[in-house]
mmCIF file of the protein (N, C-alpha, C, O) and its ligand, coordinates in Angstrom:
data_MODEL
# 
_entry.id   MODEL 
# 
loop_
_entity.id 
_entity.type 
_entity.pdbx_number_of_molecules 
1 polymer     1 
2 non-polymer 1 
# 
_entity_poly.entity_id                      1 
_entity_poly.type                           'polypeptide(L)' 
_entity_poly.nstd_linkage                   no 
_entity_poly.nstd_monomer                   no 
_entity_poly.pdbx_seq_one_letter_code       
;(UNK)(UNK)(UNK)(UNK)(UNK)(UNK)(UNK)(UNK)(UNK)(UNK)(UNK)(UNK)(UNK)(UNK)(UNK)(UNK)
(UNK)(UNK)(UNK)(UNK)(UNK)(UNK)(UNK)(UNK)(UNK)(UNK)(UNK)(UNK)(UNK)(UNK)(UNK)(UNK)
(UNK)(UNK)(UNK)(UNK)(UNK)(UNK)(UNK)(UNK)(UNK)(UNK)(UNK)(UNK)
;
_entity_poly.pdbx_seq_one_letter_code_can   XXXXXXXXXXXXXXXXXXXXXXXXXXXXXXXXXXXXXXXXXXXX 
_entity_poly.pdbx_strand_id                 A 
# 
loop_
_entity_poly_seq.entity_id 
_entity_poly_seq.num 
_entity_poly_seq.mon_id 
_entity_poly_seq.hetero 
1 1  UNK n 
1 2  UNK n 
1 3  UNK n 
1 4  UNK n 
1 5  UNK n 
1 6  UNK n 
1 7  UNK n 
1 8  UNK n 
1 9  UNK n 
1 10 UNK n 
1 11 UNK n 
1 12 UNK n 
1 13 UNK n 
1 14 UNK n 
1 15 UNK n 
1 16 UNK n 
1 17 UNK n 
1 18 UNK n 
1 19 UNK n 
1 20 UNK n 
1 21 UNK n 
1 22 UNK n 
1 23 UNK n 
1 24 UNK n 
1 25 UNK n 
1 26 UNK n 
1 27 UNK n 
1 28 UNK n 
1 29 UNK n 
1 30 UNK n 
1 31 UNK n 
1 32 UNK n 
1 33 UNK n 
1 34 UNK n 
1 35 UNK n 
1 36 UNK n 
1 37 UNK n 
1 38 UNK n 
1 39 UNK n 
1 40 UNK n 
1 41 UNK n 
1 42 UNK n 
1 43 UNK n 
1 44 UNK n 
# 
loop_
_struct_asym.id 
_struct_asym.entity_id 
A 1 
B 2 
# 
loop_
_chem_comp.id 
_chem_comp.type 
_chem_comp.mon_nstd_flag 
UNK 'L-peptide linking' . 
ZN  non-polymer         . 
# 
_pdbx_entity_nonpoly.entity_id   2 
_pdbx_entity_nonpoly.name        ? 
_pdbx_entity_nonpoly.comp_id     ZN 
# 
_pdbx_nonpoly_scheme.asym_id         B 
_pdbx_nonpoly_scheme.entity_id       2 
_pdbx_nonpoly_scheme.mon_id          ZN 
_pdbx_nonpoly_scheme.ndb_seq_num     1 
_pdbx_nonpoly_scheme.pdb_seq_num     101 
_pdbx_nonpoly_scheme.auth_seq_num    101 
_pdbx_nonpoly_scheme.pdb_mon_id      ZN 
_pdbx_nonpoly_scheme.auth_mon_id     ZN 
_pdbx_nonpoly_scheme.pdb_strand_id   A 
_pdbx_nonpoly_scheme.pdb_ins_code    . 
# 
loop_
_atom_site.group_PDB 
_atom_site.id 
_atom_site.type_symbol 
_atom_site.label_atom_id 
_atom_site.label_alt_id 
_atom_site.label_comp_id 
_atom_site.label_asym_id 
_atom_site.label_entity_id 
_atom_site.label_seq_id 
_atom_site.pdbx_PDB_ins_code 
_atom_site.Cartn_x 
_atom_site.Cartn_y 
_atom_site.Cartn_z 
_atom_site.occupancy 
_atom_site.B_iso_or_equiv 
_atom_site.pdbx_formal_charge 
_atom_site.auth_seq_id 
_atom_site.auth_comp_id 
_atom_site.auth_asym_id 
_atom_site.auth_atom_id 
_atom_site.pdbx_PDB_model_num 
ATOM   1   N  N  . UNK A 1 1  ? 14.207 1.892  10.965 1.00 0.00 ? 1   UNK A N  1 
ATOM   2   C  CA . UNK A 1 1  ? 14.629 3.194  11.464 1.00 0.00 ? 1   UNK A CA 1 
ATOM   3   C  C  . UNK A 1 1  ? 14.551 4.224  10.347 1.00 0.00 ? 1   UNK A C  1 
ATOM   4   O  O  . UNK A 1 1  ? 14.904 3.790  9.250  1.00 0.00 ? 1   UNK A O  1 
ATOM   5   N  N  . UNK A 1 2  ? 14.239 5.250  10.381 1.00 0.00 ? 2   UNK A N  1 
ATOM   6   C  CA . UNK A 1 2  ? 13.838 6.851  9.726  1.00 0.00 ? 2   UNK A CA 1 
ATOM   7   C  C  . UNK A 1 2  ? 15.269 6.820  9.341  1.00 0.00 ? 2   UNK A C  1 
ATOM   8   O  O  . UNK A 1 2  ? 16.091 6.561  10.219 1.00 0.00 ? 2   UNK A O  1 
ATOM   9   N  N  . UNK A 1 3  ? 15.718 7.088  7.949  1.00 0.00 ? 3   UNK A N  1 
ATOM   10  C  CA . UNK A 1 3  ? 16.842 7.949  7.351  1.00 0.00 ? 3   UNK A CA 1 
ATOM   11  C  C  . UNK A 1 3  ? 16.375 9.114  6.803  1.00 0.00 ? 3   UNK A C  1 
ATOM   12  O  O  . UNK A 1 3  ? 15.393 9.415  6.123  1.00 0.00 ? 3   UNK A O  1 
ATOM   13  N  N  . UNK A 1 4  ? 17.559 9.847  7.383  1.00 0.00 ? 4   UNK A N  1 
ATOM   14  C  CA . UNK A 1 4  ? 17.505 11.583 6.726  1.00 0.00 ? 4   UNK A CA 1 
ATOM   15  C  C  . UNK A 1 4  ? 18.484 11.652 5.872  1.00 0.00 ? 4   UNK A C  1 
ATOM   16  O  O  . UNK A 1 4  ? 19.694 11.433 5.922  1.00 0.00 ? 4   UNK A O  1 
ATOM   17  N  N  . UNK A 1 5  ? 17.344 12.181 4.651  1.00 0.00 ? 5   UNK A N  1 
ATOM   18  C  CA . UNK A 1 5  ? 17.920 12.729 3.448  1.00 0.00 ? 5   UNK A CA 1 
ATOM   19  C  C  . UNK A 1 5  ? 17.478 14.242 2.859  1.00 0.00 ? 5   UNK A C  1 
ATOM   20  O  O  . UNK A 1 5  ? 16.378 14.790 2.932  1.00 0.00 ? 5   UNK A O  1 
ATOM   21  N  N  . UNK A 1 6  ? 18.716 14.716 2.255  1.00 0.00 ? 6   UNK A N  1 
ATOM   22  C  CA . UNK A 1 6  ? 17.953 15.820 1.604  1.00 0.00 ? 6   UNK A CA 1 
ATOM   23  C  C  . UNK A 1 6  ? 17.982 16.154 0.328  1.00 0.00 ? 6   UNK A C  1 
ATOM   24  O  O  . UNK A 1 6  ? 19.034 16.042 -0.302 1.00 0.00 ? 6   UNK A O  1 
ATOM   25  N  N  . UNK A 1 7  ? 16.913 16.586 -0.219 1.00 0.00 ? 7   UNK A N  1 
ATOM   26  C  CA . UNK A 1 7  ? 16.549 16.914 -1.779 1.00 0.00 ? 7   UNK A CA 1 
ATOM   27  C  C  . UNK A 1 7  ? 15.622 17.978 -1.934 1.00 0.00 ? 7   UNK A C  1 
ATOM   28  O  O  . UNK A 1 7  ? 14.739 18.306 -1.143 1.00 0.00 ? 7   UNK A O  1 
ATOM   29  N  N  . UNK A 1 8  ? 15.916 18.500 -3.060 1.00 0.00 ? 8   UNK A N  1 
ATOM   30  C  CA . UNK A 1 8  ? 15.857 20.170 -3.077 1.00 0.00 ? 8   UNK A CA 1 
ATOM   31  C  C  . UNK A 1 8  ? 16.135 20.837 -2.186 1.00 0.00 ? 8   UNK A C  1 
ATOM   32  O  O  . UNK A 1 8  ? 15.261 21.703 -2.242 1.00 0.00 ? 8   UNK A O  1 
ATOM   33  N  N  . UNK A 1 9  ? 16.919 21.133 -1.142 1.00 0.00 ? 9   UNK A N  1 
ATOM   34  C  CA . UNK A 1 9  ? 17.673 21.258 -0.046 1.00 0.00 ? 9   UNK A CA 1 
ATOM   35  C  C  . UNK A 1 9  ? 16.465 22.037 0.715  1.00 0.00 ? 9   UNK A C  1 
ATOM   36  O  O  . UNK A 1 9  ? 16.282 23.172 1.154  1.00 0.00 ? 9   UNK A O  1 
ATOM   37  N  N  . UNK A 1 10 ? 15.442 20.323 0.604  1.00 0.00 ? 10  UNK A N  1 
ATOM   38  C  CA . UNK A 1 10 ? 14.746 20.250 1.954  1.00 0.00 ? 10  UNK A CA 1 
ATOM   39  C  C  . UNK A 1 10 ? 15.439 19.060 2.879  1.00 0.00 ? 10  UNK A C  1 
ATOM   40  O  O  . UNK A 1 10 ? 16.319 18.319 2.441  1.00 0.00 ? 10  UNK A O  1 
ATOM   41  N  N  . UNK A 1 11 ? 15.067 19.012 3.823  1.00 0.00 ? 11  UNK A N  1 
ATOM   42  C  CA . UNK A 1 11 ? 15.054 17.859 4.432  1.00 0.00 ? 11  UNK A CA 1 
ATOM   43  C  C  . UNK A 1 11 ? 14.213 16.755 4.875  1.00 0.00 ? 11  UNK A C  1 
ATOM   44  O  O  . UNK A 1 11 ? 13.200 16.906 5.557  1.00 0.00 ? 11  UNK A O  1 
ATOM   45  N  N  . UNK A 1 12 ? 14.678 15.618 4.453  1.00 0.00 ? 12  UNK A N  1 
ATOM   46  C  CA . UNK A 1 12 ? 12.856 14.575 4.228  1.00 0.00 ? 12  UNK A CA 1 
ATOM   47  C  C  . UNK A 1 12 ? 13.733 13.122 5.307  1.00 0.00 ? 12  UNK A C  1 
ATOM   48  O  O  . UNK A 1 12 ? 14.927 12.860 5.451  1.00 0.00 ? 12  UNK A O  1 
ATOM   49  N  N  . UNK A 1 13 ? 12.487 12.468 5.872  1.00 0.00 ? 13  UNK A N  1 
ATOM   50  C  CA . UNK A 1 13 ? 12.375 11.544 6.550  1.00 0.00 ? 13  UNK A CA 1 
ATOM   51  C  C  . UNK A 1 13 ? 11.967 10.317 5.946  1.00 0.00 ? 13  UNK A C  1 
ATOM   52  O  O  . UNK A 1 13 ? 10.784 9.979  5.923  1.00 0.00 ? 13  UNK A O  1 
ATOM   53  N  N  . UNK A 1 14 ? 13.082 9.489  5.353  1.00 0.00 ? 14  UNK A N  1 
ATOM   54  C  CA . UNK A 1 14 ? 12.726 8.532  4.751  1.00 0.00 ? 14  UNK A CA 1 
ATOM   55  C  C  . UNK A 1 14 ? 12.286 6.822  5.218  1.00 0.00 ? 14  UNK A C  1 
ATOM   56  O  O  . UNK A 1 14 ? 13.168 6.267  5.873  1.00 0.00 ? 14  UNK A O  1 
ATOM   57  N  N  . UNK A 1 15 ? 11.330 6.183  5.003  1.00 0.00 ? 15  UNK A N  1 
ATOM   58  C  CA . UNK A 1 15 ? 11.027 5.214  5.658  1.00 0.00 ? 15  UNK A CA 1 
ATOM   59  C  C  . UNK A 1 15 ? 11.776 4.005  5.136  1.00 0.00 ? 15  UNK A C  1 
ATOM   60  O  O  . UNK A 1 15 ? 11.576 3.509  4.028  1.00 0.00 ? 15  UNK A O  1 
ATOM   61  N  N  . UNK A 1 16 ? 12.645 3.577  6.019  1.00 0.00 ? 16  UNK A N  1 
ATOM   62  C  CA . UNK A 1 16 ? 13.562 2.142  4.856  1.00 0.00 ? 16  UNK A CA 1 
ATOM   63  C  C  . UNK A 1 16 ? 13.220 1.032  4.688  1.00 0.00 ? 16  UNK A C  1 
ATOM   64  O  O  . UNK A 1 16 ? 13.806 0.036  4.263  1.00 0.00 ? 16  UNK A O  1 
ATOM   65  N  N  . UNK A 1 17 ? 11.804 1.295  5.187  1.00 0.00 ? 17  UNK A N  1 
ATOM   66  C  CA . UNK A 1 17 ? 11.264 -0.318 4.360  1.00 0.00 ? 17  UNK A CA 1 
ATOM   67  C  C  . UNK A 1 17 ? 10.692 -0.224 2.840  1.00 0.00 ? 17  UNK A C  1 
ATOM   68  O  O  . UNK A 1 17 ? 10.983 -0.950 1.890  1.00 0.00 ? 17  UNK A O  1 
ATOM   69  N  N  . UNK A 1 18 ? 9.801  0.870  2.881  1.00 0.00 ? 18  UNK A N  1 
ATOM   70  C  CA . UNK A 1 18 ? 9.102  1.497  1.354  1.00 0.00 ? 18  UNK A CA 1 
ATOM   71  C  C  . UNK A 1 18 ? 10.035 2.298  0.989  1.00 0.00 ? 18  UNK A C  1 
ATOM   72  O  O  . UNK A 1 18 ? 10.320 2.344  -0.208 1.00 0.00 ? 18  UNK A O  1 
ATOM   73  N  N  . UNK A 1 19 ? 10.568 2.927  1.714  1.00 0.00 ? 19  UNK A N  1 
ATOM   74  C  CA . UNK A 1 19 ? 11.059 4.629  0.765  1.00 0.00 ? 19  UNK A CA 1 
ATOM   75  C  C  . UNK A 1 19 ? 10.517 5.702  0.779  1.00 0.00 ? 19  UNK A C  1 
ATOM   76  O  O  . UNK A 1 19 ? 11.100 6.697  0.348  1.00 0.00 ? 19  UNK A O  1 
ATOM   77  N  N  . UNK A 1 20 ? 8.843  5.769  1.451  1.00 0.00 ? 20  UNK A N  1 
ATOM   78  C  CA . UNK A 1 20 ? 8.242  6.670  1.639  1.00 0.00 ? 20  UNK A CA 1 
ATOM   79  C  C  . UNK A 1 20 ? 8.937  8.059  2.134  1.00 0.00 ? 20  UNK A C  1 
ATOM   80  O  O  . UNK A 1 20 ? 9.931  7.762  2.796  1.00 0.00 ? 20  UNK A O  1 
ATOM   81  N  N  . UNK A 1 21 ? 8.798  9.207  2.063  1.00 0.00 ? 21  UNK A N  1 
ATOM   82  C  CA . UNK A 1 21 ? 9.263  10.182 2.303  1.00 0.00 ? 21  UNK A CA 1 
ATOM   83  C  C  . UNK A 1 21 ? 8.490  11.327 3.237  1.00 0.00 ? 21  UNK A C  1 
ATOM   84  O  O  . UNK A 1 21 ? 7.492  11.443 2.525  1.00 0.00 ? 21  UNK A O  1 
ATOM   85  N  N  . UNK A 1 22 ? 8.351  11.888 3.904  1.00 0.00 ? 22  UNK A N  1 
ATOM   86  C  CA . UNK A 1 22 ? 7.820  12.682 4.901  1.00 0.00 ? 22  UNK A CA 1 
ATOM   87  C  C  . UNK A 1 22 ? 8.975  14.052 5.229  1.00 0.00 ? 22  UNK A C  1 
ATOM   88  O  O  . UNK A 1 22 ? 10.198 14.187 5.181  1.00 0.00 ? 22  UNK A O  1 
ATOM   89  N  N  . UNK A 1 23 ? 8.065  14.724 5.497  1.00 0.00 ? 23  UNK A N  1 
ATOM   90  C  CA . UNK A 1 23 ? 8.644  16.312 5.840  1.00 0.00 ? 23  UNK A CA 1 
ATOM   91  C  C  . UNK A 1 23 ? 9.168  16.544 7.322  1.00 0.00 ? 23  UNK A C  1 
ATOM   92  O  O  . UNK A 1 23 ? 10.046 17.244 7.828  1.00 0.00 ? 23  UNK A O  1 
ATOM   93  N  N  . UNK A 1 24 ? 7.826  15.248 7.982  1.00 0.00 ? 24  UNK A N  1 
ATOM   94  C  CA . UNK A 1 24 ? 7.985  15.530 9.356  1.00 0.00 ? 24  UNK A CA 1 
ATOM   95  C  C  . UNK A 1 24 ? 8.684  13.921 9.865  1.00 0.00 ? 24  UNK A C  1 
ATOM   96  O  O  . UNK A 1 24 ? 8.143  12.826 9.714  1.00 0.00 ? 24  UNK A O  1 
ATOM   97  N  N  . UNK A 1 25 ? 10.163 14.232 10.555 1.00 0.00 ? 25  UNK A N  1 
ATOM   98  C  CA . UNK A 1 25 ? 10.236 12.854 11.431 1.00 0.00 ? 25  UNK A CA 1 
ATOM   99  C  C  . UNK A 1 25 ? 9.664  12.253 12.185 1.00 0.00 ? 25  UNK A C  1 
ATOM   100 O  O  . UNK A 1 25 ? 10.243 11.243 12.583 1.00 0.00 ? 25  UNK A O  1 
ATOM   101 N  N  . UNK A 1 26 ? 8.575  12.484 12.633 1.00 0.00 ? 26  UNK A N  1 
ATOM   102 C  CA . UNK A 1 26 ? 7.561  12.219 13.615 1.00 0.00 ? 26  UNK A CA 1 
ATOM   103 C  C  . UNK A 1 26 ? 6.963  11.165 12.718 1.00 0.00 ? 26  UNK A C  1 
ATOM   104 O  O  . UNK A 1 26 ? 6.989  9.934  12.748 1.00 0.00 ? 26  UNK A O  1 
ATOM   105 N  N  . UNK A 1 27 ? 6.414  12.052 11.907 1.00 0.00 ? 27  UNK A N  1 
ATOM   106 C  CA . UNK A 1 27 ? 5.395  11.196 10.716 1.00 0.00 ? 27  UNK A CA 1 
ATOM   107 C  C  . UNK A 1 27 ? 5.858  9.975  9.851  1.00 0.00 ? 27  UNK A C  1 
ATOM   108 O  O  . UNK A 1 27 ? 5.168  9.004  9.540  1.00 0.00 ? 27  UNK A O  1 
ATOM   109 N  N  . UNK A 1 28 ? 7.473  10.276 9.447  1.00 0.00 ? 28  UNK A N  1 
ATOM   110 C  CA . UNK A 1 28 ? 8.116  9.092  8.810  1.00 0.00 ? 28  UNK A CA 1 
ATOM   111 C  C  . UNK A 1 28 ? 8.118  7.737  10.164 1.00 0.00 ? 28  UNK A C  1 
ATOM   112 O  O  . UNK A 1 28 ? 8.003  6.532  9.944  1.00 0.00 ? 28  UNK A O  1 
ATOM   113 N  N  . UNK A 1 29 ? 8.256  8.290  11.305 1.00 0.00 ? 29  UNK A N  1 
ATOM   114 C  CA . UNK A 1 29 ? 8.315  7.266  12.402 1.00 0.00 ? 29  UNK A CA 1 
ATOM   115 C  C  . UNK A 1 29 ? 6.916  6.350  12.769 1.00 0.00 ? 29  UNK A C  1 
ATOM   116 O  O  . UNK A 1 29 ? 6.853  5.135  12.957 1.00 0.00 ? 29  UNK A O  1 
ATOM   117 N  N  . UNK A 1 30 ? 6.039  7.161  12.797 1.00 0.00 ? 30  UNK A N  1 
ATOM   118 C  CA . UNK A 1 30 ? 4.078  6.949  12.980 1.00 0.00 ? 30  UNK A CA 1 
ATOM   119 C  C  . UNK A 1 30 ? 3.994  5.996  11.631 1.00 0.00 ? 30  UNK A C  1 
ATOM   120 O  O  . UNK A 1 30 ? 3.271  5.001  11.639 1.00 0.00 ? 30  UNK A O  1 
ATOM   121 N  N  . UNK A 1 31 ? 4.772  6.358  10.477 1.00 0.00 ? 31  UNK A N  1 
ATOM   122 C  CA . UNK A 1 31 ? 4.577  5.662  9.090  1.00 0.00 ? 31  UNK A CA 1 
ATOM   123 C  C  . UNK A 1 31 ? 5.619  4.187  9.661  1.00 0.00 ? 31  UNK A C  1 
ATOM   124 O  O  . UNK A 1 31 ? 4.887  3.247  9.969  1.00 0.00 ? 31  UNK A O  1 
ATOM   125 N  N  . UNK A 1 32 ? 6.498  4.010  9.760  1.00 0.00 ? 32  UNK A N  1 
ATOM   126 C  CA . UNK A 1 32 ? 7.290  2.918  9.910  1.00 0.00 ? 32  UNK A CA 1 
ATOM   127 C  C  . UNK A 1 32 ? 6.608  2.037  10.850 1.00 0.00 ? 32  UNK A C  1 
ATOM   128 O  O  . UNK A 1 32 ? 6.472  0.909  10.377 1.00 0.00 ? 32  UNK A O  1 
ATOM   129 N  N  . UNK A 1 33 ? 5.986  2.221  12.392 1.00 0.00 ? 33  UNK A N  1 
ATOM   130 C  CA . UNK A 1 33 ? 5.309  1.430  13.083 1.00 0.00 ? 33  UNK A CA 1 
ATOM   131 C  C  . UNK A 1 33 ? 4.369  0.726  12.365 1.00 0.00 ? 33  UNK A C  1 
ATOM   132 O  O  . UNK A 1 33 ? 4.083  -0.436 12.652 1.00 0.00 ? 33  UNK A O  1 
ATOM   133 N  N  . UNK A 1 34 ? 3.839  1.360  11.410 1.00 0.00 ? 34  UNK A N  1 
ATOM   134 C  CA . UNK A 1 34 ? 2.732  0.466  10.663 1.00 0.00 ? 34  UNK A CA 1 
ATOM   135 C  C  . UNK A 1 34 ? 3.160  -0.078 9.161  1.00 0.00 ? 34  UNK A C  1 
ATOM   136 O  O  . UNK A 1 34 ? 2.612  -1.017 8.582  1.00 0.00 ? 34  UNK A O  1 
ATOM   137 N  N  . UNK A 1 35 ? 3.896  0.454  8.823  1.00 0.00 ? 35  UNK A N  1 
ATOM   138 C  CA . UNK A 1 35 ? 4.628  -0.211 7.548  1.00 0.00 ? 35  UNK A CA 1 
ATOM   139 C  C  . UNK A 1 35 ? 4.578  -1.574 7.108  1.00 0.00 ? 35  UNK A C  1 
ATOM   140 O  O  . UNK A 1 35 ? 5.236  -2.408 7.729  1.00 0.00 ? 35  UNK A O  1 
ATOM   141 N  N  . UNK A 1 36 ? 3.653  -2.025 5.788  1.00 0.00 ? 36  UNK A N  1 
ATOM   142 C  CA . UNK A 1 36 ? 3.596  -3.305 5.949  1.00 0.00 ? 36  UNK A CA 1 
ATOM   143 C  C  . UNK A 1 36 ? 4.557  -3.645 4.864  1.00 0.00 ? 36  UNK A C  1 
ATOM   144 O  O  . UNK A 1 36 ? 4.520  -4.825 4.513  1.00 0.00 ? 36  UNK A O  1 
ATOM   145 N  N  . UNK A 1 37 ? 5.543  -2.754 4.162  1.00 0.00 ? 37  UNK A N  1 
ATOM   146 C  CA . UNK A 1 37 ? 6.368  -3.267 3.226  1.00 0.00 ? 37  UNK A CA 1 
ATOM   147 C  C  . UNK A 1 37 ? 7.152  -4.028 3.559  1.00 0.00 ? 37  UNK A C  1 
ATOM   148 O  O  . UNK A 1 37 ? 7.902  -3.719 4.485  1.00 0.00 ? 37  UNK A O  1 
ATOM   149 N  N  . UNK A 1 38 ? 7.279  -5.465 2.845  1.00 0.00 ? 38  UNK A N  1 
ATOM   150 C  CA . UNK A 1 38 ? 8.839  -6.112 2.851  1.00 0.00 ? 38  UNK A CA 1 
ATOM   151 C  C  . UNK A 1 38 ? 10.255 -5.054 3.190  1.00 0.00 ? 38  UNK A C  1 
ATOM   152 O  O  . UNK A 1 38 ? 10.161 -3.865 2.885  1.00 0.00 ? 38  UNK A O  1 
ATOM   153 N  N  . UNK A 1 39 ? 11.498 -5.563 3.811  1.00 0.00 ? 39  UNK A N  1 
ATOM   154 C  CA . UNK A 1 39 ? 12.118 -4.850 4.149  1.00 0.00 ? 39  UNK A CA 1 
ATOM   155 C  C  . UNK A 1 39 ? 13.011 -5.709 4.936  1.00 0.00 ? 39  UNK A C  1 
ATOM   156 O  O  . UNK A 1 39 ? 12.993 -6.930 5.095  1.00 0.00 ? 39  UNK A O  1 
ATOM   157 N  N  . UNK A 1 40 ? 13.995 -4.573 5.511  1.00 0.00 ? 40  UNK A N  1 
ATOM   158 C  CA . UNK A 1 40 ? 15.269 -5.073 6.293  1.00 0.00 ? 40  UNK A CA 1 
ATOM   159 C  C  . UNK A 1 40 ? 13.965 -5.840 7.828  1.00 0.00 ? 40  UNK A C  1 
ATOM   160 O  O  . UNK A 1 40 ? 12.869 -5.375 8.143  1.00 0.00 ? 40  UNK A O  1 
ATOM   161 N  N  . UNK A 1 41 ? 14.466 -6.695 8.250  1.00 0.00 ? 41  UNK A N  1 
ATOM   162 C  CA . UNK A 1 41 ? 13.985 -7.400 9.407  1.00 0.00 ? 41  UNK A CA 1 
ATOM   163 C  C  . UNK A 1 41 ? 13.650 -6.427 10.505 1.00 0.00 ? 41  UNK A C  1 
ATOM   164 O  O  . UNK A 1 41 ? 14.477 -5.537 10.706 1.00 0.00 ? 41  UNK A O  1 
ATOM   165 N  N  . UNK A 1 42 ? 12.693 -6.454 11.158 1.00 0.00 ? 42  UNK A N  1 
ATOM   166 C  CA . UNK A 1 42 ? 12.217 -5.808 12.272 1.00 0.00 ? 42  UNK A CA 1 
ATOM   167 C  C  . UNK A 1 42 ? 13.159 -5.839 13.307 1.00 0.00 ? 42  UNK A C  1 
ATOM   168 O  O  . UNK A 1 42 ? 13.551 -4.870 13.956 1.00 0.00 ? 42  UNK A O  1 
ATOM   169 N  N  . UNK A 1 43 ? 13.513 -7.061 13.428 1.00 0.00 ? 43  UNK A N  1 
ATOM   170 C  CA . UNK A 1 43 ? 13.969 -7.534 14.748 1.00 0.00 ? 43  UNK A CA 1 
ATOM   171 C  C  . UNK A 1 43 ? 15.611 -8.007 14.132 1.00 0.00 ? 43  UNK A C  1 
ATOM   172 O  O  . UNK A 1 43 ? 15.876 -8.794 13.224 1.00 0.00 ? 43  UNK A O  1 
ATOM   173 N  N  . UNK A 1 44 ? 16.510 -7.230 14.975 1.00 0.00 ? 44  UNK A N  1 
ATOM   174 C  CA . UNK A 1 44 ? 17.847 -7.637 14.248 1.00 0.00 ? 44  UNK A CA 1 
ATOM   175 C  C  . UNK A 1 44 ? 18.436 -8.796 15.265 1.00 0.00 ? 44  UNK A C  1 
ATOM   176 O  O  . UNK A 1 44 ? 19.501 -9.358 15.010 1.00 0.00 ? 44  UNK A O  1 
HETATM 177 ZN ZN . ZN  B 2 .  ? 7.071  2.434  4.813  1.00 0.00 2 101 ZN  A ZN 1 
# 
């Protein structure tokens, strides 16, 4: 799932498997479906 964080008081869409960061939540979400980083379990 996408966490929102903010820095430089933007607001960024963070991916919690990598950490990747995105401007757009859309895009942090499009990024997570394919995400091949190790990470918290897909399936809880
Ligand atoms: Zn990722």
């Amino acid at each position: 799932m996408v966490s929102q964080t903010t820095r430089d008081e933007m607001t960024w869409y963070e991916c919690e498997y990598c950490g990747l960061l995105f401007d757009s939540q859309e895009d942090a979400r499009q990024h997570e479906q394919n995400c091949d980083a190790e990470g918290p379990s897909y399936i809880q």
